[in-house]
PDB file of the backbone (N, CA, C, O) and the ligand in Angstrom, with CONECT records:
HET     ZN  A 101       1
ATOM      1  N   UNK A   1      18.957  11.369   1.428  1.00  0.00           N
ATOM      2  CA  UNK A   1      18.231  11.514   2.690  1.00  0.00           C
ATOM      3  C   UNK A   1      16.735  11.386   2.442  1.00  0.00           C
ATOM      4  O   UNK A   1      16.005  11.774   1.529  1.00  0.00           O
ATOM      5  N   UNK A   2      16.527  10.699   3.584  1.00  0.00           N
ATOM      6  CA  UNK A   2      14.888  10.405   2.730  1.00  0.00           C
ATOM      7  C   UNK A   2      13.983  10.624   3.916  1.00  0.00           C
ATOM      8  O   UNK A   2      14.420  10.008   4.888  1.00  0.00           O
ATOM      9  N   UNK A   3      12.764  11.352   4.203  1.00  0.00           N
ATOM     10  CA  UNK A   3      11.801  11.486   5.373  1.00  0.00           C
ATOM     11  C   UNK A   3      10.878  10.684   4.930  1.00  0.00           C
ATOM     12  O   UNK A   3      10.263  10.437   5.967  1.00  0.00           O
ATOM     13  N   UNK A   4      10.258   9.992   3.927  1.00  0.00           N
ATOM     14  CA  UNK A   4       9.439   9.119   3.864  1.00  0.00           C
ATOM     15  C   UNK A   4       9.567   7.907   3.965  1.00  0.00           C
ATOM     16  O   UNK A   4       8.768   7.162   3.397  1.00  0.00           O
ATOM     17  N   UNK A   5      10.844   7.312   4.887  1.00  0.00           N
ATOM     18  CA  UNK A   5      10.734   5.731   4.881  1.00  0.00           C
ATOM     19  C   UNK A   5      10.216   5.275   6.439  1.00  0.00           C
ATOM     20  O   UNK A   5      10.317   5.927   7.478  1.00  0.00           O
ATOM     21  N   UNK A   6       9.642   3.962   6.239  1.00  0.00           N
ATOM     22  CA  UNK A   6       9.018   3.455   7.258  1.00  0.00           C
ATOM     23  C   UNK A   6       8.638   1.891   6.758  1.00  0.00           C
ATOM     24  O   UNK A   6       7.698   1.358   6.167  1.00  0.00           O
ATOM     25  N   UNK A   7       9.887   1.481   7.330  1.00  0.00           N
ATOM     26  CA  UNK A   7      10.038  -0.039   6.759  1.00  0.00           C
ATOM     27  C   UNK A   7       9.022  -1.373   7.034  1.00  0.00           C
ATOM     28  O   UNK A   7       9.184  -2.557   6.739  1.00  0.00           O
ATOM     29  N   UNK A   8       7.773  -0.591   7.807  1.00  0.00           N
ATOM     30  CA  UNK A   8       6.636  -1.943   7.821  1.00  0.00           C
ATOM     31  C   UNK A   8       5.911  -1.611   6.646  1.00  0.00           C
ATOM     32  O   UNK A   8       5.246  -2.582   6.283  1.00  0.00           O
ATOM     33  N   UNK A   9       5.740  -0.352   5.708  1.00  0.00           N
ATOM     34  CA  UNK A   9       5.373  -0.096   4.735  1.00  0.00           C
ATOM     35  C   UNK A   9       5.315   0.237   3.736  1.00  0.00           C
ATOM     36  O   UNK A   9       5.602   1.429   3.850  1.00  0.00           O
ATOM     37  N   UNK A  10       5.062  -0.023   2.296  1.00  0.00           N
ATOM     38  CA  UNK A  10       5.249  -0.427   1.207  1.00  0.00           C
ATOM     39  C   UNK A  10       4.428   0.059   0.504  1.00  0.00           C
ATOM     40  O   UNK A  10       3.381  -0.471   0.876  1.00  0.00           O
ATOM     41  N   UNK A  11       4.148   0.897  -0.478  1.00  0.00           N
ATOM     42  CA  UNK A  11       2.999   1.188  -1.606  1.00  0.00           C
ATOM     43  C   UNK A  11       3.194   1.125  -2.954  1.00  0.00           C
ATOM     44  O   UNK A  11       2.548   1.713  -3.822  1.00  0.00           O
ATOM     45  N   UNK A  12       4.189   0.324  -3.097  1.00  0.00           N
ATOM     46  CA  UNK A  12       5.006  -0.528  -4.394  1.00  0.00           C
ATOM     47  C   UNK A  12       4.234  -1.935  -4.807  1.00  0.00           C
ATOM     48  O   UNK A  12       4.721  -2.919  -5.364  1.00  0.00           O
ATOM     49  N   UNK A  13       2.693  -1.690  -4.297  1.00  0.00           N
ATOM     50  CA  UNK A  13       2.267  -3.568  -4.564  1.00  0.00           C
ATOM     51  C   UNK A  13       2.103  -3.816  -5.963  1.00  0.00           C
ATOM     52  O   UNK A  13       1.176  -4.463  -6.450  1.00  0.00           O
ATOM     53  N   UNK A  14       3.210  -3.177  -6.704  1.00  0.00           N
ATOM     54  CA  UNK A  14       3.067  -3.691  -8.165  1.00  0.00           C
ATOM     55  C   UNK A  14       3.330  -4.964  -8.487  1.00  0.00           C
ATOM     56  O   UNK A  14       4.316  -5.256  -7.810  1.00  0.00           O
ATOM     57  N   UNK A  15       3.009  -5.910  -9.146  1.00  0.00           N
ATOM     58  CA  UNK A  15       3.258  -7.340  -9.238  1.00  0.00           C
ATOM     59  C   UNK A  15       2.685  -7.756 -10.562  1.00  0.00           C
ATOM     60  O   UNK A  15       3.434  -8.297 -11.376  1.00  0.00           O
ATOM     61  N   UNK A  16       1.604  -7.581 -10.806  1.00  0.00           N
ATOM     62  CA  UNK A  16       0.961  -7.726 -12.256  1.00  0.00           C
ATOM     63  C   UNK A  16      -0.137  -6.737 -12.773  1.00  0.00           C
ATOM     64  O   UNK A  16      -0.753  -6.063 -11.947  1.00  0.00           O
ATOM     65  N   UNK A  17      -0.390  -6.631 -14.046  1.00  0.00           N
ATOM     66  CA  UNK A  17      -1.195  -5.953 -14.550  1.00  0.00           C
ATOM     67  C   UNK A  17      -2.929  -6.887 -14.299  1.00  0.00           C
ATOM     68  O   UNK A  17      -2.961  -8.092 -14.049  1.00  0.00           O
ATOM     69  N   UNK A  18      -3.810  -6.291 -14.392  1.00  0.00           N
ATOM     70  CA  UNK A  18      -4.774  -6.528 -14.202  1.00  0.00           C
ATOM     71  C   UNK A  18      -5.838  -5.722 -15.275  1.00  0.00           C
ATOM     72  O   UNK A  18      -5.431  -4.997 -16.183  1.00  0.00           O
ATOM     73  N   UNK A  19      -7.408  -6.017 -14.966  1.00  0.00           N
ATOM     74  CA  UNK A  19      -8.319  -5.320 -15.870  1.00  0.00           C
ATOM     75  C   UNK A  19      -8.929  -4.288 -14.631  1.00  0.00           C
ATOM     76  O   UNK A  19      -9.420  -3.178 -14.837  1.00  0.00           O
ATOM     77  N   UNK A  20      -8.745  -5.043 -13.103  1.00  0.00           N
ATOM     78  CA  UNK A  20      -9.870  -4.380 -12.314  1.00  0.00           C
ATOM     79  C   UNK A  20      -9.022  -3.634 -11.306  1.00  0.00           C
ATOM     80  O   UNK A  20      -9.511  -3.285 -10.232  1.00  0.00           O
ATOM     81  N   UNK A  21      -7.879  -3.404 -11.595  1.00  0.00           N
ATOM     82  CA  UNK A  21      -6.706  -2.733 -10.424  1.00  0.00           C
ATOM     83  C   UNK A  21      -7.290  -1.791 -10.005  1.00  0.00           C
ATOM     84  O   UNK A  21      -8.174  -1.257 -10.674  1.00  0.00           O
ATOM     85  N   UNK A  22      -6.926  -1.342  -8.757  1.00  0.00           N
ATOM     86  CA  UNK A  22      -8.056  -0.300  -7.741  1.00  0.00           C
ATOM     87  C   UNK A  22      -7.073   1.188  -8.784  1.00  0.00           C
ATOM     88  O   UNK A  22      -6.311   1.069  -9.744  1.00  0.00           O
ATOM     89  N   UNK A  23      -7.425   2.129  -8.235  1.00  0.00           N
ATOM     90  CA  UNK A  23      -7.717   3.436  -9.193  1.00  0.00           C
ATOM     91  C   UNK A  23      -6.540   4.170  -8.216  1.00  0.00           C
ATOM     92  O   UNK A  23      -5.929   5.208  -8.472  1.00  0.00           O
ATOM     93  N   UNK A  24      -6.434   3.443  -7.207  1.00  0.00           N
ATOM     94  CA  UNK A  24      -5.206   4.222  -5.960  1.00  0.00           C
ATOM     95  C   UNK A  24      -4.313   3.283  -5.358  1.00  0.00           C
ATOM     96  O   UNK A  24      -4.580   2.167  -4.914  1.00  0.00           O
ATOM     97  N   UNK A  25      -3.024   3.986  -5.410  1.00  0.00           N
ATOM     98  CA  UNK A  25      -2.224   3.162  -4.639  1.00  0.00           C
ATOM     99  C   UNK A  25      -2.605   2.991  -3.235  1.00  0.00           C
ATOM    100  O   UNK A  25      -2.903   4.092  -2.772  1.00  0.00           O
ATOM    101  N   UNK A  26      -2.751   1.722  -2.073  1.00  0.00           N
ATOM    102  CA  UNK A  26      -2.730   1.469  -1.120  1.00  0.00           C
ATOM    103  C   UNK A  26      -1.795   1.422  -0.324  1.00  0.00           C
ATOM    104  O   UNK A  26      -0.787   0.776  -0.612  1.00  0.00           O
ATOM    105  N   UNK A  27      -1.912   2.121   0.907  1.00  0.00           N
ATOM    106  CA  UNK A  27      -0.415   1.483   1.693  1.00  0.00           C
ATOM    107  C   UNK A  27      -0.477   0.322   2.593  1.00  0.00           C
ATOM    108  O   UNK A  27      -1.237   0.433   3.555  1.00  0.00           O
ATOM    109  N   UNK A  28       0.272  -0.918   2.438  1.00  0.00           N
ATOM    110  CA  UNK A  28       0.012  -1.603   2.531  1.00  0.00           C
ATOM    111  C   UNK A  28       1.191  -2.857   3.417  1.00  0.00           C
ATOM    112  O   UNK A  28       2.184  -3.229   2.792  1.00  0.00           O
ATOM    113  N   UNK A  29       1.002  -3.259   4.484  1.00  0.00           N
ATOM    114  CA  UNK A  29       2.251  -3.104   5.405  1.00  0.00           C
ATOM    115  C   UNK A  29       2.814  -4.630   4.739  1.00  0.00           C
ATOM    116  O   UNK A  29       2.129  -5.604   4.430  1.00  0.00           O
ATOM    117  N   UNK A  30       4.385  -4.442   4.638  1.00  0.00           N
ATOM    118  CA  UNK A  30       5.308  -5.508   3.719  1.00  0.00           C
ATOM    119  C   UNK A  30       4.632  -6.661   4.251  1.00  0.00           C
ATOM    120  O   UNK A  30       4.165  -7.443   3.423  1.00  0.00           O
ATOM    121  N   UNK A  31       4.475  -6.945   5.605  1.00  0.00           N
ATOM    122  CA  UNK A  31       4.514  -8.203   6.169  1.00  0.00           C
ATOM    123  C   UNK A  31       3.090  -9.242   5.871  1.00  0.00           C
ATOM    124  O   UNK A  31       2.922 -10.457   5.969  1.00  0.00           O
ATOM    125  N   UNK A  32       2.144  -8.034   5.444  1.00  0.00           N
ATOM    126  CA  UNK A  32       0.113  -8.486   4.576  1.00  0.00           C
ATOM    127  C   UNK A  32       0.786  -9.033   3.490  1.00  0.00           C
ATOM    128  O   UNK A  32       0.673 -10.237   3.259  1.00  0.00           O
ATOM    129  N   UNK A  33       1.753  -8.013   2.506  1.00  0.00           N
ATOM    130  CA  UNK A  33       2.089  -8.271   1.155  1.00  0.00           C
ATOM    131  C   UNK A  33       2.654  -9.719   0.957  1.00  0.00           C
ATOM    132  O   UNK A  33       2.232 -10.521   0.124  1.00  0.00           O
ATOM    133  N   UNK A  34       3.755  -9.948   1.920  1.00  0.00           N
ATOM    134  CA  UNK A  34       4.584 -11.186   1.422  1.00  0.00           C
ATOM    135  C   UNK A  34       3.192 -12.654   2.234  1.00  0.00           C
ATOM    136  O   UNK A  34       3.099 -13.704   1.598  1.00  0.00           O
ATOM    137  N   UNK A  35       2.685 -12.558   2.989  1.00  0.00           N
ATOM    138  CA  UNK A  35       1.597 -13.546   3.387  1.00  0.00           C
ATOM    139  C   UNK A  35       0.967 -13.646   2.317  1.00  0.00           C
ATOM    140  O   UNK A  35       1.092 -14.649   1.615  1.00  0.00           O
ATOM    141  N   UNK A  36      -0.027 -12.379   1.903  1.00  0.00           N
ATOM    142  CA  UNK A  36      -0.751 -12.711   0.818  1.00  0.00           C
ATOM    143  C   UNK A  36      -0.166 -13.165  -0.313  1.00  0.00           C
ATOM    144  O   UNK A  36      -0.799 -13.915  -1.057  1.00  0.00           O
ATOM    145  N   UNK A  37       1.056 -12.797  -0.589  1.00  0.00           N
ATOM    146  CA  UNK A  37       1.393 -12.947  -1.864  1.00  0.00           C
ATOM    147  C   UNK A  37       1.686 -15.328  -1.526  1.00  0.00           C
ATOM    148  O   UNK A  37       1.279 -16.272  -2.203  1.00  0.00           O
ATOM    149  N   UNK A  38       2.372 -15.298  -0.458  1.00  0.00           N
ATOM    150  CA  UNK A  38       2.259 -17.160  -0.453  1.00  0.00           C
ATOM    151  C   UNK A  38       0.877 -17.197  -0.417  1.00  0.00           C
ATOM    152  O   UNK A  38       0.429 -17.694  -1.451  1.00  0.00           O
ATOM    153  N   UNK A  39      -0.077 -16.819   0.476  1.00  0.00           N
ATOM    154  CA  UNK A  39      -1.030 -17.609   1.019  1.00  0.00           C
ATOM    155  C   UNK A  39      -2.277 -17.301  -0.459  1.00  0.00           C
ATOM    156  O   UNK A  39      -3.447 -17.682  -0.409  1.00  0.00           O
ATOM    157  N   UNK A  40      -1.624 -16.504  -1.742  1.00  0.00           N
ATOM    158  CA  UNK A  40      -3.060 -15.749  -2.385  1.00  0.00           C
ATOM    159  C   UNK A  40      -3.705 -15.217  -2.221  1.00  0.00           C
ATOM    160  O   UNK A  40      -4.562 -15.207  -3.104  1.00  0.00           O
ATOM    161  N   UNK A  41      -3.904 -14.472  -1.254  1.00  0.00           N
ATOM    162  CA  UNK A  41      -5.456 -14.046  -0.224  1.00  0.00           C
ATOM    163  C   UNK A  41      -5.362 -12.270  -0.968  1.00  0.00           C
ATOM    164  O   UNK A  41      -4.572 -11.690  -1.713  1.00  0.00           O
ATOM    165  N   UNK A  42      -6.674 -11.899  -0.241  1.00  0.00           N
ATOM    166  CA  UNK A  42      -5.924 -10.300  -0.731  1.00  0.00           C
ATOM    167  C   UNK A  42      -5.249 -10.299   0.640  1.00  0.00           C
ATOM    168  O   UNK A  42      -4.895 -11.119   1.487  1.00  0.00           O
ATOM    169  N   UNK A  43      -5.241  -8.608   0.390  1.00  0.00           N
ATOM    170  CA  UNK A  43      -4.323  -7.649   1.403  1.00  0.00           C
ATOM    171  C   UNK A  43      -4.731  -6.410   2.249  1.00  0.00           C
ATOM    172  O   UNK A  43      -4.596  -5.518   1.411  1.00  0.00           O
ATOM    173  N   UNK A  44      -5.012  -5.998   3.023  1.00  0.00           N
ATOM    174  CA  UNK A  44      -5.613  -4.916   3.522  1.00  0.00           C
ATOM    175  C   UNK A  44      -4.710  -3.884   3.938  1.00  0.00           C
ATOM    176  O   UNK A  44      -3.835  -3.828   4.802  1.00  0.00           O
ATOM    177  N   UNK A  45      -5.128  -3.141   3.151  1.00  0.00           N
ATOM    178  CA  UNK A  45      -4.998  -1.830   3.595  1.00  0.00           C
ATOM    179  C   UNK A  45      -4.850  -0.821   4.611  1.00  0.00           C
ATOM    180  O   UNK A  45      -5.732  -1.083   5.429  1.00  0.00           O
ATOM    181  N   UNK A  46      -4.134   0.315   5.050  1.00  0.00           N
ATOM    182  CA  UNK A  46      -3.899   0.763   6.105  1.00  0.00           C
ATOM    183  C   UNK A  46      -5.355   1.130   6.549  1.00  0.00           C
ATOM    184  O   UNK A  46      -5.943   0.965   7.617  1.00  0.00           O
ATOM    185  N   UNK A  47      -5.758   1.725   5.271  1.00  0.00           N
ATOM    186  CA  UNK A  47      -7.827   2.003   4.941  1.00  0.00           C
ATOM    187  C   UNK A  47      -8.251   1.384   5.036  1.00  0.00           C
ATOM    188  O   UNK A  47      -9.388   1.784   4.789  1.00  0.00           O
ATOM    189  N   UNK A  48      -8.326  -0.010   5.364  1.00  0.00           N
ATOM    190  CA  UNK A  48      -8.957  -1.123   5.660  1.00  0.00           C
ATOM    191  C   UNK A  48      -9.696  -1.612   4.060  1.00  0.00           C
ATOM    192  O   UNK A  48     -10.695  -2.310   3.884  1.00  0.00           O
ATOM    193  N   UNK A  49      -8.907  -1.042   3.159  1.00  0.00           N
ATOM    194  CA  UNK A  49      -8.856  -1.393   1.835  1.00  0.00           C
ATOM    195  C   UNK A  49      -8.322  -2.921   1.727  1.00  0.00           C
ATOM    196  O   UNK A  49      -7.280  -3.320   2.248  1.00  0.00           O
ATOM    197  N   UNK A  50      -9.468  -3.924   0.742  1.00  0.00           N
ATOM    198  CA  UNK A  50      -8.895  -5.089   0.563  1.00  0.00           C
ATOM    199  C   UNK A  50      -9.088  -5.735  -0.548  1.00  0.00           C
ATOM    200  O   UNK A  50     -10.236  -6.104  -0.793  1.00  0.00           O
ATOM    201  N   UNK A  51      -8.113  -6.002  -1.400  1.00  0.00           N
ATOM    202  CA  UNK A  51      -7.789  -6.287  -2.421  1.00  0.00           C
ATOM    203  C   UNK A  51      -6.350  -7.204  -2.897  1.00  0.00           C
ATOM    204  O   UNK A  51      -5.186  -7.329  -2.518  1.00  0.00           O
ATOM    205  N   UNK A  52      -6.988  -7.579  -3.657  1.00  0.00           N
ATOM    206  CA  UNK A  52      -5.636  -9.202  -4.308  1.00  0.00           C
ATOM    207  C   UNK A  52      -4.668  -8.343  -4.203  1.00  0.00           C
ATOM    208  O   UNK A  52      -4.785  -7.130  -4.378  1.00  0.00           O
ATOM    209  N   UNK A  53      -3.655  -8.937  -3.908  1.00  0.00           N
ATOM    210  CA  UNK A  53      -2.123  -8.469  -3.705  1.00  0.00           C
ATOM    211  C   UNK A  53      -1.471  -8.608  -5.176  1.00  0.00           C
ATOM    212  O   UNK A  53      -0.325  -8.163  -5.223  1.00  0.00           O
ATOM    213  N   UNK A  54      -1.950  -9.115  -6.338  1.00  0.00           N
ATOM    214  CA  UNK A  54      -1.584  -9.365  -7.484  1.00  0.00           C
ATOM    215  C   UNK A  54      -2.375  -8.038  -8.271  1.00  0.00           C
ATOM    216  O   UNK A  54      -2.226  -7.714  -9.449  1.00  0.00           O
ATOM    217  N   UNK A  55      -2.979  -7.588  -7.568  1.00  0.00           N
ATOM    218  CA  UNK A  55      -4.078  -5.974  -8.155  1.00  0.00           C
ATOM    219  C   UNK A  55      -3.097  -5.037  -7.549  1.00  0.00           C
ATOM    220  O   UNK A  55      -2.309  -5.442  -6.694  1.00  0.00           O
ATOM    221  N   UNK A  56      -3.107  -4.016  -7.882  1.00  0.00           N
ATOM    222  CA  UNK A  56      -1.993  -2.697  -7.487  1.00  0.00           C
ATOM    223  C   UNK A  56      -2.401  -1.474  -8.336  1.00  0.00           C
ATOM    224  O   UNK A  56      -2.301  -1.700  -9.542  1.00  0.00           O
ATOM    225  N   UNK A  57      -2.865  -0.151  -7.996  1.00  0.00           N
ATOM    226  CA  UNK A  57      -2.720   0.554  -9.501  1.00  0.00           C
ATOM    227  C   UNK A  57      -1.416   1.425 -10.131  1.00  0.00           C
ATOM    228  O   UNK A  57      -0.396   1.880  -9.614  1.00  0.00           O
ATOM    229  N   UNK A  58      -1.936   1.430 -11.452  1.00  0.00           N
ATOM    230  CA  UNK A  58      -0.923   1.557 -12.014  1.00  0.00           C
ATOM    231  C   UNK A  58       0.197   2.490 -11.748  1.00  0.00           C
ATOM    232  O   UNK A  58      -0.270   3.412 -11.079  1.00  0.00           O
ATOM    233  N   UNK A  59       1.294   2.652 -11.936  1.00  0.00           N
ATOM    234  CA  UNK A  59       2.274   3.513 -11.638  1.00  0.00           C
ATOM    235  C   UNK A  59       1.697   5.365 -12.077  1.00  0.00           C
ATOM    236  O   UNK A  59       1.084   5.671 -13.100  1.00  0.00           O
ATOM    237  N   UNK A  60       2.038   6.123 -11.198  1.00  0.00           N
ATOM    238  CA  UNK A  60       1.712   7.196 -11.506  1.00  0.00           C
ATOM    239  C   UNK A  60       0.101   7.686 -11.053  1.00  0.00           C
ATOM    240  O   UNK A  60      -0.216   8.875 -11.027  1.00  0.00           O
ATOM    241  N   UNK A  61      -0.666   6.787 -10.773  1.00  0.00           N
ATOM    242  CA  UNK A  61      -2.261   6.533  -9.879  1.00  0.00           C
ATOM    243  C   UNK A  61      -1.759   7.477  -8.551  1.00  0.00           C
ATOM    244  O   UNK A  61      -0.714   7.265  -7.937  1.00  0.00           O
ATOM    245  N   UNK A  62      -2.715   8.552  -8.243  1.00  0.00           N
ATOM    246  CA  UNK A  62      -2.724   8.632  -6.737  1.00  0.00           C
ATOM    247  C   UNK A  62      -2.696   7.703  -5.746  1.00  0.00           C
ATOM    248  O   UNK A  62      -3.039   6.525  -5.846  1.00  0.00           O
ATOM    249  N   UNK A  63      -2.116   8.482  -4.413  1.00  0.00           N
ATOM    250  CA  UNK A  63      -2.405   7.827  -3.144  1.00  0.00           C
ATOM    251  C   UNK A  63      -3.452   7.846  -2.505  1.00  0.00           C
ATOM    252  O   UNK A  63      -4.083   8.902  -2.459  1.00  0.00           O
ATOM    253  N   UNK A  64      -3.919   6.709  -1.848  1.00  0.00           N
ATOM    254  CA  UNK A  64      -5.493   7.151  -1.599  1.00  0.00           C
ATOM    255  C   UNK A  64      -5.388   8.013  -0.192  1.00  0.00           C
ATOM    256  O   UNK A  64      -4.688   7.539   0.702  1.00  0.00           O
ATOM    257  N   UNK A  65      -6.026   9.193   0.010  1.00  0.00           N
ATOM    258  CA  UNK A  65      -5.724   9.605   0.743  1.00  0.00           C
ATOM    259  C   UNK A  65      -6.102   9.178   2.484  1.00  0.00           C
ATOM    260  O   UNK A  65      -5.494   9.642   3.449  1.00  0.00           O
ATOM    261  N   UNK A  66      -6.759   8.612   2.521  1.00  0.00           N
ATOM    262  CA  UNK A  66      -7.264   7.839   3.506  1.00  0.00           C
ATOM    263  C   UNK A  66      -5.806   7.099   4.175  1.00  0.00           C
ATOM    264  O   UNK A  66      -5.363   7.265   5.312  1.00  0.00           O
ATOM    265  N   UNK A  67      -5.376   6.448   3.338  1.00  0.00           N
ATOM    266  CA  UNK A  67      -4.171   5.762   3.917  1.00  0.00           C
ATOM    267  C   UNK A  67      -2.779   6.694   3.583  1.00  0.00           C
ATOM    268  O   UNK A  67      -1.666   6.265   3.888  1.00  0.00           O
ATOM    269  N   UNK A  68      -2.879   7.397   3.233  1.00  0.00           N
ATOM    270  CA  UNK A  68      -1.844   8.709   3.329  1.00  0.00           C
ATOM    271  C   UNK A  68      -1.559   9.733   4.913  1.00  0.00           C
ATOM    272  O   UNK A  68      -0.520  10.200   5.379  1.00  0.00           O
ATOM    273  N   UNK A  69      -2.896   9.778   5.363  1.00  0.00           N
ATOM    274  CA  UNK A  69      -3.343  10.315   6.451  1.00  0.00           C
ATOM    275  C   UNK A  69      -2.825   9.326   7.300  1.00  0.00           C
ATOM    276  O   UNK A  69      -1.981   9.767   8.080  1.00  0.00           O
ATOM    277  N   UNK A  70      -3.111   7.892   7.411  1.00  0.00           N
ATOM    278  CA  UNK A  70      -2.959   6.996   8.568  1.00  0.00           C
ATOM    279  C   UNK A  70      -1.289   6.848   8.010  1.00  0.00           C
ATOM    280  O   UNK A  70      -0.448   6.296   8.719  1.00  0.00           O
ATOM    281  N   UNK A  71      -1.086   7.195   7.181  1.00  0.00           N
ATOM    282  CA  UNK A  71       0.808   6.749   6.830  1.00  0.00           C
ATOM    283  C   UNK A  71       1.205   7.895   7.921  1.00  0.00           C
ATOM    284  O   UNK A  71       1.612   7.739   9.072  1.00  0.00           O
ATOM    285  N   UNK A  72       1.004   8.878   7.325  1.00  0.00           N
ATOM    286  CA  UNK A  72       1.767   9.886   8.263  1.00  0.00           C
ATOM    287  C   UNK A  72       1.462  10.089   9.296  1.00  0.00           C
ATOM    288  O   UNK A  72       2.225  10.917   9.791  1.00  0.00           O
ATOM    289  N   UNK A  73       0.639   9.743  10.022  1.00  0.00           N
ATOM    290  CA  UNK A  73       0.062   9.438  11.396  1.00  0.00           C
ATOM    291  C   UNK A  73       1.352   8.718  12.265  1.00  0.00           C
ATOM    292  O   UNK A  73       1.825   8.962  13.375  1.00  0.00           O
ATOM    293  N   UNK A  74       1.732   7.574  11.068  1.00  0.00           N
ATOM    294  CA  UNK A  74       2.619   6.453  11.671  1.00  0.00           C
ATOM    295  C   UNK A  74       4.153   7.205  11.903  1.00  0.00           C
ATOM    296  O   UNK A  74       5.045   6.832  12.664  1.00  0.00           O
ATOM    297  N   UNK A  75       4.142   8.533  10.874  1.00  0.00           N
ATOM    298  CA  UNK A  75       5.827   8.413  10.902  1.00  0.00           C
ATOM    299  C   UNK A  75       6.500   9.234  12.324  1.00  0.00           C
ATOM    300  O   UNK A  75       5.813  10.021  12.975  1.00  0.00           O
ATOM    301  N   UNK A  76       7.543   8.999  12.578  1.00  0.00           N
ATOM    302  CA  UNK A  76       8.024   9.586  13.948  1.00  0.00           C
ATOM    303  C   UNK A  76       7.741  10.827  13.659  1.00  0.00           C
ATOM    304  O   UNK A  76       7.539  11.202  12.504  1.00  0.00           O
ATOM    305  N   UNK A  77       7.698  11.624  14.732  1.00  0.00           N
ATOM    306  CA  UNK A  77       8.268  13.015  14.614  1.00  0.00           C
ATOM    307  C   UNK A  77       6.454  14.039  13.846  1.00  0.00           C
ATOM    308  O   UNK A  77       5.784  14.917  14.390  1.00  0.00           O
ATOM    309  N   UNK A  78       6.298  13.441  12.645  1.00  0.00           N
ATOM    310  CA  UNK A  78       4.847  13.829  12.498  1.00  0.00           C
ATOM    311  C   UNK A  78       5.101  15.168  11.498  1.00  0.00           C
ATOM    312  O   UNK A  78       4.244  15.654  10.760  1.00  0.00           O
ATOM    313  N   UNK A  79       6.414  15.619  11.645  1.00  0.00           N
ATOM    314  CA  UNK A  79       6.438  17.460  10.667  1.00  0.00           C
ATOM    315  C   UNK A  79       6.658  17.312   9.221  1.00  0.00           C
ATOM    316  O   UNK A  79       6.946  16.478   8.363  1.00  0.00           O
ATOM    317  N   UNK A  80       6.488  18.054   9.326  1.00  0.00           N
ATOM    318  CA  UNK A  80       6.109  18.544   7.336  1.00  0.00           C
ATOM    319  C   UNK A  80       7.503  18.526   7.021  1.00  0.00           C
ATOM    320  O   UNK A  80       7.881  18.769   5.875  1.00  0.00           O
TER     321      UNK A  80
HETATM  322 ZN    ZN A 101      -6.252   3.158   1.100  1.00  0.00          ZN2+
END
């Protein structure tokens, strides 16, 4: 049973390692990810964070909280 799913969004943008990967995971809605990922472009953020879709940080990196706030904003219902 899971209360954290919400299938326009994704904070899995792992894809490759990098030197300059942001310091926080972004949440980042599937449908930016798979565009950017054909079109190359970056990706923006629920934070209006924007960055290569091939950048991600590393596993175990916080969530930035900025887009943590606007995540749960999004989910039904809203309770703890
Ligand atoms: Zn963010």
């Amino acid at each position: 049973m899971s209360t954290q799913t919400l299938p326009e969004v994704d904070s899995d943008t792992r894809h490759s390692t990098g030197d300059d990967t942001p310091k926080m995971f972004h949440y980042v809605r599937k449908n930016k990810i798979a565009e950017s990922a054909v079109m190359g472009t970056h990706v923006v953020a629920l934070c209006g964070e924007v960055f290569p879709v091939t950048k991600a940080a590393k596993p175990g990196s916080p969530v930035c909280p900025d887009c943590k706030k606007i995540y749960e904003g999004l989910r039904p219902g809203g309770d703890e």
